[in-house]
C-alpha positions, 0 to 999 in steps of 0.5 A: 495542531499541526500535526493533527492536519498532517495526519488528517490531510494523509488519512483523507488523501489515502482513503481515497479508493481509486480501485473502486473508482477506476473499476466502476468508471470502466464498467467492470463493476463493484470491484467489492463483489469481485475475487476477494473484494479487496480494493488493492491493485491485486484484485483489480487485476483479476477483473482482466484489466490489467491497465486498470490494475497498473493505473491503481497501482500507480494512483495508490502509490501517488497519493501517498508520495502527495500526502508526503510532499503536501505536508512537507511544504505546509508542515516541514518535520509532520510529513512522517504523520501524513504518511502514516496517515496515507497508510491507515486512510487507504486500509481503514477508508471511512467512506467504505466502513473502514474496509479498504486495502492492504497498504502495499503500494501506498506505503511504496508511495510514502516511503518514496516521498519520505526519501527517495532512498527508502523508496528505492529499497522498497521498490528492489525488495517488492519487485524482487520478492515477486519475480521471484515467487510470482505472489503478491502478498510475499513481495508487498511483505517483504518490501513492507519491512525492508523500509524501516530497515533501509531508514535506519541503514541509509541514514533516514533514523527520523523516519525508521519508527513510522515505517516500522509501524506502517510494516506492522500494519502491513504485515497484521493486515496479511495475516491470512495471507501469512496463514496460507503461505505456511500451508503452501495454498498461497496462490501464484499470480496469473494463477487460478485461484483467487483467495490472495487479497493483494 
């Protein structure tokens, strides 16, 4: 039973849509109606709001690391389930129809509180990747399945099988991004096009 509340407390913790949220509290409206209509940081970013987009960020990675931390208090051994949970909470939301975003900065949370190790991997891989390339989807990609590898690397075995599922997830979710990559039509950040779901 425990772990039921585990995976049910980061499930409703991580479908809270504070992208949605911040950006209507602002006045820059549905943030379904714009760009892409994801609810990622990424979209949030192409309403011009950039404080908005880093306050988004910052919130999705947030609920993730609490999620981690609240069942490792309550239920000591079930926080991989919370995270796990975070992870399909904020991609499966079932306040939106279970269409929400795509995990990148959430799985950054849960990664961090599983271990701040991982969390510091994911976060050299995911900055890394994007000043790099300057796309999105390439660096929450790529820190996506740097974090089960980093588990299994710095000694955190226990944790590497949820994040692996968590980078499948990841990588299932970008399929389109994946798709326009190959065909070099990947839009840049700070470019023109608006076609990247973030």
């Amino acid at each position: 039973m425990e772990q039921v509340f585990a995976l049910a407390l980061g499930y409703f913790l991580g479908s809270v849509p504070f992208g949605l949220i911040l950006t209507g509290l602002t006045g820059a409206g549905d943030l379904r109606a714009i760009g892409s209509g994801n609810i990622g940081a990424t979209n949030v970013l192409r309403t011009g709001r950039k404080g908005i987009a880093a306050a988004t960020l910052l919130l999705d990675m947030g609920k993730g690391l609490l999620a981690v931390e609240l069942a490792r208090r309550f239920w000591p051994g079930d926080e991989a389930l919370a995270a796990l949970g975070a992870v399909l909470g904020h991609c499966f939301p079932l306040w939106l129809k279970f269409n929400g975003g795509k995990g990148v900065a959430t799985t950054m949370g849960v990664s961090l509180g599983l271990a701040w190790p991982i969390g510091l991997a994911y976060a050299v891989v995911w900055l890394g990747m994007l000043a790099i390339t300057r796309i999105s989807s390439v660096g929450g990609l790529s820190a996506a399945i740097a974090a089960p590898i980093a588990a299994a690397v710095l000694g955190y075995q226990e944790y590497a099988l949820v994040l692996a599922a968590i980078a499948l997830l990841v990588v299932f979710l970008h399929r389109a991004n994946i798709a326009r990559l190959r065909a070099g039509t990947e839009p840049k950040i700070g470019g023109s096009k608006s076609a990247d779901r973030g």
